[in-house]
Steps between C-alpha positions, in 0.01 A plus 500: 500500500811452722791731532725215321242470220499868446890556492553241273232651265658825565815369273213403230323830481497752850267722330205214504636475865475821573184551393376210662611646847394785449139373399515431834439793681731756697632299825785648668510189716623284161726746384693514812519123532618528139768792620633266767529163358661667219767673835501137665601339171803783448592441821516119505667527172778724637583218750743290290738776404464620859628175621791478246599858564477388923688196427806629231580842712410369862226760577167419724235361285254598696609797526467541136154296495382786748615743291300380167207428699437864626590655154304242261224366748456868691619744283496398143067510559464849606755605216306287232152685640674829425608375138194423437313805610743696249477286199154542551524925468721476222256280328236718561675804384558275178153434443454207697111441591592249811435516892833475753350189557627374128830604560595336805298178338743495204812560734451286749366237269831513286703479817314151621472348113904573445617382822526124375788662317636648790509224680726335180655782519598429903585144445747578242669768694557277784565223371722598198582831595530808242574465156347483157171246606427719781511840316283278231232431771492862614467630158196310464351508837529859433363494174198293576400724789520811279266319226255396744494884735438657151242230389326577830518831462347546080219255620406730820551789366389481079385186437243448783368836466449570119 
């Protein structure tokens, strides 16, 4: 099934989704393509309120584009790898019956499946700028992320092992 197909079915149900990936077998290959679009995606939705915030104080957007790219496109990978190793401990330690592999599946997986909200989240920021519907956006981009890491994570970790 395509990535689209899957993060739109990730809103219906990420567990099935979940499951479904990882039916497929362990490949570190997917899950870092699924770790960077989901870092591409941040990045290009960080470029709107970059551009307002270049244009309304007179800084160098690309200056500020440059700076984004290193921390979400660079940075924000090796620091989601990390997060995932430790989720993946403390799970353990809590009875979890799951490989690494699950853990970084169900992060990086919630990171690409949210991003369409991010990406709202972007466009409203630049755009319209802060206030009430951007906050709103963030709430739920946040929220929706959350649902769908600890989705992953039960179906990795309890559900596909029991």
């Amino acid at each position: 099934m395509p990535v689209t197909s899957d993060i739109t079915a990730t809103y219906r149900g990420p567990r099935r989704v979940v499951a479904r990936l990882l039916g497929m077998g362990q490949r570190e290959d997917r899950l870092l393509a699924f770790v960077m679009g989901g870092c591409v995606l941040l990045f290009f939705a960080r470029l709107p309120a970059l551009a307002r915030e270049a244009h309304l104080e007179g800084t160098d957007k690309n200056m500020l584009m440059g700076s984004a790219l290193l921390a979400l496109v660079f940075m924000l990978p090796l620091i989601l790898y990390f997060l995932a190793w430790i989720t993946h401990v403390l799970v353990r330690l809590i009875g979890g019956k799951g490989a690494s592999h699950h853990a970084r599946l169900a992060l990086f997986w919630a990171l690409l499946a949210a991003s369409p909200l991010a990406l709202l989240h972007g466009l409203i920021a630049g755009f319209i700028g802060p206030g009430p519907g951007q906050q709103a956006v963030g709430i739920l981009w946040a929220a929706f992320f959350f649902w769908f890491w600890v989705s992953g994570m039960i179906q990795g970790y309890w559900t596909a092992n029991s």
